[in-house]
GUZA-823454 format. One record per residue (C-alpha): residue in three letters; residue number from 0; x, y, z. Coordinates in Angstrom, 3 decimals. Layout:
! residues N
ALA  NUM  X  Y  Z
...
//
This chain:
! residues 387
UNK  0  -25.187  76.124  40.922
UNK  1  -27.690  74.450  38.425
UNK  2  -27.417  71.480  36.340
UNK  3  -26.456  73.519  33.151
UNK  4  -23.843  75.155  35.122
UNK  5  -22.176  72.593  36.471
UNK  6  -22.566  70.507  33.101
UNK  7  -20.702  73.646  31.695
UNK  8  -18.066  74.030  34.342
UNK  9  -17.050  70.002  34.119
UNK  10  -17.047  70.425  30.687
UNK  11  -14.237  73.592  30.535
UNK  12  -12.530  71.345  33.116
UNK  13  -11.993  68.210  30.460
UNK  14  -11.030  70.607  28.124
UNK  15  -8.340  72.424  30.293
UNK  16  -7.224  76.127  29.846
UNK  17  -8.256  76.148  26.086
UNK  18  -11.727  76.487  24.544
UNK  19  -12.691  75.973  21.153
UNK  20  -14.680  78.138  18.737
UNK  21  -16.910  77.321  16.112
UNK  22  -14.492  78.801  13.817
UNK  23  -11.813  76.385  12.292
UNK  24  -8.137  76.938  13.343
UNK  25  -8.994  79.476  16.372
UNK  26  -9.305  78.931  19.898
UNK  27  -9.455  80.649  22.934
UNK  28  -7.015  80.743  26.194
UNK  29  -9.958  81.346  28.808
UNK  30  -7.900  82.214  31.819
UNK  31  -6.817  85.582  29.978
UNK  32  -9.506  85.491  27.299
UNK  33  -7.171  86.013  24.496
UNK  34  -7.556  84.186  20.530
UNK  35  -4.785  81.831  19.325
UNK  36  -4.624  80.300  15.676
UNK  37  -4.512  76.586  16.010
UNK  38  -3.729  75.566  12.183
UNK  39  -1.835  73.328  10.048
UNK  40  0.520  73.876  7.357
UNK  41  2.919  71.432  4.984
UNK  42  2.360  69.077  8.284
UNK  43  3.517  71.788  10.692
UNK  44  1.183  73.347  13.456
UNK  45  1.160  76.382  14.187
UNK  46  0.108  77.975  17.231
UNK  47  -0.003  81.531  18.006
UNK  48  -1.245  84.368  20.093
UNK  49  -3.283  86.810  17.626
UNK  50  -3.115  89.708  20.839
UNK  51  -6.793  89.919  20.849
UNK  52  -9.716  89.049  22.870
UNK  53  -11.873  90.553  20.300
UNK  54  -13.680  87.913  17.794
UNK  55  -14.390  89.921  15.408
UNK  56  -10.311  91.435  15.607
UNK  57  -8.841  87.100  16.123
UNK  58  -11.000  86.553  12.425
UNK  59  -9.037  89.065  10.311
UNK  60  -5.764  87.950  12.214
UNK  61  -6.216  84.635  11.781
UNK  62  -6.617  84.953  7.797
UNK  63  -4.163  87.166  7.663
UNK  64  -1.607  84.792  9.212
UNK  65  -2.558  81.395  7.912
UNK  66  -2.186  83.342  4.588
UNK  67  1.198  84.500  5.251
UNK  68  1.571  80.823  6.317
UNK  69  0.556  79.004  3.190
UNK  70  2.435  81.845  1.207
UNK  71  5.747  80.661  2.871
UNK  72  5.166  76.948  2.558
UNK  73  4.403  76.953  -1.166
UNK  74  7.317  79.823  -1.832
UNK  75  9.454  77.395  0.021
UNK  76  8.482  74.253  -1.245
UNK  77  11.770  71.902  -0.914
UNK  78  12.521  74.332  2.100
UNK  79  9.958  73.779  4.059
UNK  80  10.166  69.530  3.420
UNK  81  13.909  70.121  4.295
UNK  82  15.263  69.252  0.774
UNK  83  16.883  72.571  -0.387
UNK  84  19.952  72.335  -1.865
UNK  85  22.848  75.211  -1.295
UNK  86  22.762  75.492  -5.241
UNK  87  18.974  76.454  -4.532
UNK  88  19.430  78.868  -2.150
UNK  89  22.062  80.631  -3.947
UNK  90  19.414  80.780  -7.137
UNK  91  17.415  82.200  -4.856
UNK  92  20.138  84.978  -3.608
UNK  93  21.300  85.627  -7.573
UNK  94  17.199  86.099  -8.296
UNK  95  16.995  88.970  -5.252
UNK  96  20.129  90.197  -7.090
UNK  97  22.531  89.952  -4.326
UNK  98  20.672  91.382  -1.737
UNK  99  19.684  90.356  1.250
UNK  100  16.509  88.502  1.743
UNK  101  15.497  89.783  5.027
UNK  102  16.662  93.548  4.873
UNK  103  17.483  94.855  8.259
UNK  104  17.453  98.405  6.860
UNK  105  17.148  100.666  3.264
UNK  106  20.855  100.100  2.101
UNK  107  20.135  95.988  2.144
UNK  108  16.774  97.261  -0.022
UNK  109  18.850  98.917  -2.606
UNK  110  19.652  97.223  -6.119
UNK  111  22.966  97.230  -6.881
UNK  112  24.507  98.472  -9.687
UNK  113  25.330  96.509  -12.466
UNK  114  29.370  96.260  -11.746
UNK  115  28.403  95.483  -8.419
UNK  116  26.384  92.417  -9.353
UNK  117  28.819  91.323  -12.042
UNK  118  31.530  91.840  -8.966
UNK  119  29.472  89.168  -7.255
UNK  120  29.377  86.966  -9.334
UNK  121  32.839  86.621  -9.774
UNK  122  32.273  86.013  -5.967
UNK  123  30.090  82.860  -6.296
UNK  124  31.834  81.354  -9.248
UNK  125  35.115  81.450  -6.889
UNK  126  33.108  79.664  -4.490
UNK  127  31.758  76.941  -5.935
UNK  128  35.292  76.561  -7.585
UNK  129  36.807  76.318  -3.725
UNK  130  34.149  74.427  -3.127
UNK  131  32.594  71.911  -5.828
UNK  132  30.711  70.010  -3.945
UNK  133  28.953  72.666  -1.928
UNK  134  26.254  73.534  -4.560
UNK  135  24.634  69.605  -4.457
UNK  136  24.816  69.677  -0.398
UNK  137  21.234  70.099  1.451
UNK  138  21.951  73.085  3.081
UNK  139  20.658  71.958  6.562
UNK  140  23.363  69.226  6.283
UNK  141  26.122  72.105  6.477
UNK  142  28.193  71.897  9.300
UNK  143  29.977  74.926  11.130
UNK  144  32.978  72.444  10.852
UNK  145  32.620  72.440  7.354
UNK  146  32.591  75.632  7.091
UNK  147  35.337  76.094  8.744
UNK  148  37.514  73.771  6.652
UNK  149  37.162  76.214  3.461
UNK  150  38.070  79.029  5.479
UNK  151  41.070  77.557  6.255
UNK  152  41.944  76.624  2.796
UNK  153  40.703  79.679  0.577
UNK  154  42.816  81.999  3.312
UNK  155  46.041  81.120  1.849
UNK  156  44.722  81.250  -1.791
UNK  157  42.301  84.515  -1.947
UNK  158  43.302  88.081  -0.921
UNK  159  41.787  89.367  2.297
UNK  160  38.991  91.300  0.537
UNK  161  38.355  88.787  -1.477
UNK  162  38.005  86.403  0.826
UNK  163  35.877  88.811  3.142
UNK  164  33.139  89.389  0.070
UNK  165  33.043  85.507  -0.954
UNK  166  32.860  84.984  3.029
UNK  167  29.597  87.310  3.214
UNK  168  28.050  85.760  0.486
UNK  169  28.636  82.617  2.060
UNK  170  26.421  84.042  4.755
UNK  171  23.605  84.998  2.636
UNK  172  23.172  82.184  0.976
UNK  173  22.614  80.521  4.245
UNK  174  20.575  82.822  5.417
UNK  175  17.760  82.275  2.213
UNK  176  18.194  78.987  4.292
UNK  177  17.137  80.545  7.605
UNK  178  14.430  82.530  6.009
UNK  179  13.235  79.659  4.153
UNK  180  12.830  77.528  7.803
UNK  181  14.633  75.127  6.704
UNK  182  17.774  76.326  8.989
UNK  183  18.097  77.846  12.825
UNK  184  21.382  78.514  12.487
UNK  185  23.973  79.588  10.358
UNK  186  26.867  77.770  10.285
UNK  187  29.106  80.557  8.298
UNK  188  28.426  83.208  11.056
UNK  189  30.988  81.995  13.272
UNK  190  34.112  82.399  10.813
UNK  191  35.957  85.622  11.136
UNK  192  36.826  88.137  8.514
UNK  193  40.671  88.672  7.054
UNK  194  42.030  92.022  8.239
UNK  195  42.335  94.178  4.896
UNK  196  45.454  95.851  4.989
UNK  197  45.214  99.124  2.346
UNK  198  47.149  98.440  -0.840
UNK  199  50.442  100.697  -0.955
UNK  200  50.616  101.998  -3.720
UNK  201  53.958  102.169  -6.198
UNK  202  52.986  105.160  -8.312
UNK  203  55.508  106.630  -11.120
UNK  204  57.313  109.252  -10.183
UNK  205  57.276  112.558  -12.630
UNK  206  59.724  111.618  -15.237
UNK  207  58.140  107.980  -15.271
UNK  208  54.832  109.390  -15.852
UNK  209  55.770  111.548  -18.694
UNK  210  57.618  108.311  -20.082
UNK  211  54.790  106.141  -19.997
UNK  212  52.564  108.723  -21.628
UNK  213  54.759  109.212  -24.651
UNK  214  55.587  105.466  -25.059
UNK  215  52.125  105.094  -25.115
UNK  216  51.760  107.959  -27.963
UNK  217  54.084  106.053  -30.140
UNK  218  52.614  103.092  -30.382
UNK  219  52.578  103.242  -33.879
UNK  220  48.611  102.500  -34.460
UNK  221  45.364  104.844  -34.800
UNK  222  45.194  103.547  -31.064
UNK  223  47.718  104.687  -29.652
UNK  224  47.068  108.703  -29.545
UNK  225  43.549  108.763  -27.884
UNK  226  44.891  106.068  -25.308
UNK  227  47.872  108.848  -24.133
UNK  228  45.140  111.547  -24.332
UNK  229  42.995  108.782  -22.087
UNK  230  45.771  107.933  -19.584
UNK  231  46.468  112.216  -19.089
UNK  232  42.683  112.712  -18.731
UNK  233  42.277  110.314  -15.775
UNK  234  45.588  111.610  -14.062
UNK  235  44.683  114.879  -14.875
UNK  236  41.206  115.105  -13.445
UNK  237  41.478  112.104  -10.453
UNK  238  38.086  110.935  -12.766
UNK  239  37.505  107.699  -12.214
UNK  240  37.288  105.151  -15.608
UNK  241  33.322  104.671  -16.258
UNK  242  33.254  108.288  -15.262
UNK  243  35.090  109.395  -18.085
UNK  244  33.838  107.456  -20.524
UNK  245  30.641  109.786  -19.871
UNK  246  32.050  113.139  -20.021
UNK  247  30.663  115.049  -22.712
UNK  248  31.584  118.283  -23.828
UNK  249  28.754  120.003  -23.136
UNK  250  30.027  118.999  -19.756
UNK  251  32.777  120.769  -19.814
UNK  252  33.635  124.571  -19.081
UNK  253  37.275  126.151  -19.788
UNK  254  35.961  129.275  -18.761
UNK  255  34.733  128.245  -15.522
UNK  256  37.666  125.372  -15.481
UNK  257  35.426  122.034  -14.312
UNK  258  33.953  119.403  -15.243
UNK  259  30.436  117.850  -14.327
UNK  260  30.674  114.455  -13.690
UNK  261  27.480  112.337  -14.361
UNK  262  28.742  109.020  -14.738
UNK  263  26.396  105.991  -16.657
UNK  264  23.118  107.990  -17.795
UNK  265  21.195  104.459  -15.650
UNK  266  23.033  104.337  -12.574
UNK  267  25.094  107.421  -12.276
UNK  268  28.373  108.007  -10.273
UNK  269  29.388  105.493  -7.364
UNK  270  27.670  105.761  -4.139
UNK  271  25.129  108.084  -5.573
UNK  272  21.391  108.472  -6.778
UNK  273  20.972  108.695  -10.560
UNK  274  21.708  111.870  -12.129
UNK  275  23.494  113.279  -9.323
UNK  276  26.360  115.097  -10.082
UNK  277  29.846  116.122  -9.231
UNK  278  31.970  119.157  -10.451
UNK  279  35.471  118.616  -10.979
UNK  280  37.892  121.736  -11.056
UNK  281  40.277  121.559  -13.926
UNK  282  44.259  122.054  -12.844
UNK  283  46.095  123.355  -15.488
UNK  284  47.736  120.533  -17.330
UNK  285  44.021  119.481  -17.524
UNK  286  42.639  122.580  -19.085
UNK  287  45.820  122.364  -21.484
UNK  288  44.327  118.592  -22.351
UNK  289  40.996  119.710  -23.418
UNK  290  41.549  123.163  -25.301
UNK  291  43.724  120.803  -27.714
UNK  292  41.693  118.182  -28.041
UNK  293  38.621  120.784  -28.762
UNK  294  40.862  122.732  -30.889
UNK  295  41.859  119.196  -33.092
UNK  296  38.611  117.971  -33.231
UNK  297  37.633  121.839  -34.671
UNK  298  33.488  121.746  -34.474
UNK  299  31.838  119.484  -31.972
UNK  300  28.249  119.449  -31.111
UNK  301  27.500  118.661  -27.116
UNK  302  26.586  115.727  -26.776
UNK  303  30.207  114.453  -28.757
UNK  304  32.049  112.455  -26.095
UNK  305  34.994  113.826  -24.961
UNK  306  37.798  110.570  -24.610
UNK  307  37.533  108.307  -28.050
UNK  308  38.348  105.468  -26.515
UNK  309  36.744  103.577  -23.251
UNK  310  39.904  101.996  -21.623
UNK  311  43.813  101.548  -22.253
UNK  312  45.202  98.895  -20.227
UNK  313  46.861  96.381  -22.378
UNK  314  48.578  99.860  -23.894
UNK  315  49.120  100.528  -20.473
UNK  316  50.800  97.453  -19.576
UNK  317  53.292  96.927  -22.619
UNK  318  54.673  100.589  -22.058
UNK  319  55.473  99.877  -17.927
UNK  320  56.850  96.653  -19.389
UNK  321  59.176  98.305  -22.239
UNK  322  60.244  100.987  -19.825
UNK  323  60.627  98.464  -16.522
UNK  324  58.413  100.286  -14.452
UNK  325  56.044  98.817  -11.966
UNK  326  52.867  98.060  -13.723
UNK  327  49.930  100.494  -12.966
UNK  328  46.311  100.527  -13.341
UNK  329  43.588  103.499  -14.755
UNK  330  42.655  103.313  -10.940
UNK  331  46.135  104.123  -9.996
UNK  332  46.000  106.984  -12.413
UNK  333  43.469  108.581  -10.058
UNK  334  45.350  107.639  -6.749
UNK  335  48.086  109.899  -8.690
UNK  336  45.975  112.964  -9.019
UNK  337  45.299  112.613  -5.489
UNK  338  49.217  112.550  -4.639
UNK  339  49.987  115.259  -6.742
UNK  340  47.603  117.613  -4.919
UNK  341  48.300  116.485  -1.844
UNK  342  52.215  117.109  -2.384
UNK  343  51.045  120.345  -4.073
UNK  344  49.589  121.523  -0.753
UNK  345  45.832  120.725  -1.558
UNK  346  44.496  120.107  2.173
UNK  347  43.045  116.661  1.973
UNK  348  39.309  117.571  2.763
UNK  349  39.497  119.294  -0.794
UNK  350  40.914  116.965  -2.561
UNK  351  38.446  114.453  -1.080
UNK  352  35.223  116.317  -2.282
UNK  353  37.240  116.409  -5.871
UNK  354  37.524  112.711  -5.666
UNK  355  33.669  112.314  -4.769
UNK  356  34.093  111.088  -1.459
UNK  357  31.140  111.764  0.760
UNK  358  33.059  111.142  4.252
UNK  359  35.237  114.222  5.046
UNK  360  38.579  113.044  4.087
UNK  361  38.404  109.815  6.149
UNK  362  39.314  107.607  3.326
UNK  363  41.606  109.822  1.399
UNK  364  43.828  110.167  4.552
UNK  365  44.229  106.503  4.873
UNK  366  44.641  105.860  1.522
UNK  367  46.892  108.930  0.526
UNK  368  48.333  110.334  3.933
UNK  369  51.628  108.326  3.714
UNK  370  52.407  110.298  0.462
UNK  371  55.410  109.580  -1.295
UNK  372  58.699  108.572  0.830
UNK  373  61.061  112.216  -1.645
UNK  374  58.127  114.094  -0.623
UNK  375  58.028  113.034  3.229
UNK  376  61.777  114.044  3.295
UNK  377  61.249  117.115  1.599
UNK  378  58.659  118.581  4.216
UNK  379  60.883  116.979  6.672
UNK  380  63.413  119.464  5.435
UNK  381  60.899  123.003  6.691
UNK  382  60.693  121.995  10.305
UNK  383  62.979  124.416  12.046
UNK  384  63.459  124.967  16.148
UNK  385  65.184  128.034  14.957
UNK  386  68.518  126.611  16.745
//
């Protein structure tokens, strides 16, 4: 070995396993030959294997990287110093309008809709209200512990789903945290969600229906008769509200007997793309609804909407309260439909597509299959050994 050999050889043994490069930020790992980024960023170093042994490849990687780097320090700012706040983070969450910041797949990448995102925040607003002081925290200071002690006190006061929703944006929020590297952990994922038991439902029977429809008719104001018309439409047609503020009548066909449901012209009908549709068969009381109203209304051009008012529920509520009936809802008006053709003999697959549901029946049998408690007798009443 000559002089210039050994000098080299003494000289990669001071230095140990790692050689540098006359490139800032990159060195080499000379047992395997591979490129590693050796850089600094906000005060933090950071190095990592680029999976090349290629200079010309270790370059592009390296910029690429300490880009990504410097991108995440200055987007993090008080993040990556440690100083974000959980007020901060849950800016951050609002801004990406309620969706997750690291999507794990396309359904976390869709916007929701806009009575989705007013839903939510409802959600924060509760939380900060069960817990003041959580907003002004630094979020790394957040114990599981902590967390813990308002679960235990907003169980008692918030309904399971409630609690579940307000619970995973809890979760979120810390996870900006995560993303942000301000947090490894997250001190929310350890709480457990409420077990949501399905709502029963106290629906009026026949006679109470009919009731509540005409005490709503005689209201005595220019309100009052579009509101009854409102409250037969949505029992009538299992539509939900915001759906049937929509309808038009160029959407509807007598002739045919349906309805196209389009929902809001900019986001459409629940769970689906804009300007998807659904058709909606027209029973008979329904068809009986609309050749009325067309017939009162004499000429109307297409685009006319159908219902003249948006929503009923205060006349809703005085009329259950004047007749002593359980109070119900417009949603309720549509879990009605459902029961009626259910009891009518309407096999629940059917009635499911009516309804819009995209899962086979699954959620209209655990919603509707208990039916009502006259009508479970009555079938009760056809089962026959032949004894």
């Amino acid at each position: 070995m000559n002089a210039t050999s050994r000098r080299s050889a003494a000289k990669s043994e001071e230095q140990g396993p790692w050689l540098s490069t006359s490139f800032a930020n990159l060195v080499r790992y000379q047992p395997s030959g591979t490129y590693f980024s050796r850089l600094r960023v906000a005060g933090k170093l950071i190095r990592r294997s680029l999976k090349t042994d290629v200079l010309s490849v270790a370059k592009l990687r390296l910029q690429d990287l300490e880009k990504a780097e410097r991108a995440k320090a200055e987007k993090g700012g008080a993040a990556v110093r440690g100083r974000m706040r959980v007020g901060d983070a849950l800016a951050t969450y609002r801004a990406n309008g309620f969706r997750p910041v690291k999507p794990r797949n396309r359904k976390d990448a869709t916007p929701l809709k806009p009575a989705a995102i007013r839903y939510y925040e409802q959600r924060a607003a509760a939380l900060l209200q069960s817990w003041p002081e959580l907003a002004g925290l630094e979020i790394r200071r957040v114990t599981d512990q902590d967390c813990q002690a308002w679960a235990a006190q907003v169980r008692q006061s918030m309904s399971a789903s409630a609690f579940n929703h307000t619970l995973g944006l809890l979760r979120q929020v810390f996870e900006v945290g995560i993303v942000g590297g301000v947090l490894y952990h997250n001190p929310a994922s350890g709480l457990m969600r409420e077990r949501e038991e399905p709502k029963r439902l106290e629906l009026p029977s026949t006679e109470n229906f009919n009731a509540l429809v005409a005490s709503v008719e005689k209201g005595g104001n220019g309100f009052s008769r579009p509101a009854a018309d409102l409250i037969r439409f949505l029992a009538f047609t299992g539509l939900r509200l915001g759906e049937a503020a929509h309808v038009t009548w160029a959407d509807v066909n007598c002739e045919k007997g349906q309805i196209v449901a389009r929902g809001d012209p900019e986001t459409g009908l629940k769970n689906r793309r804009p300007g998807e549709i659904r058709v909606v068969p027209l029973i008979p009381e329904a068809r009986a609804l609309l050749e009325r109203l067309r017939s009162e209304r004499g000429e109307v051009v297409p685009e006319a909407r159908v219902m003249a008012v948006r929503e009923c529920q205060k006349s809703i509520d005085n009329a259950c309260k004047r007749l002593g009936i359980a109070r119900i809802t417009h949603h309720d008006l549509r879990h009605l439909f459902a029961t009626r053709c259910i009891e009518a003999g309407v096999d629940v697959p059917t009635v499911s597509r009516w309804l819009g549901h995209k899962d086979g029946g699954a959620l209209a049998m655990r919603v509707y299959g208990h039916l009502r408690d006259q009508h479970s007798a009555a079938m009760a009443q056809r089962v026959s050994f032949g004894a």
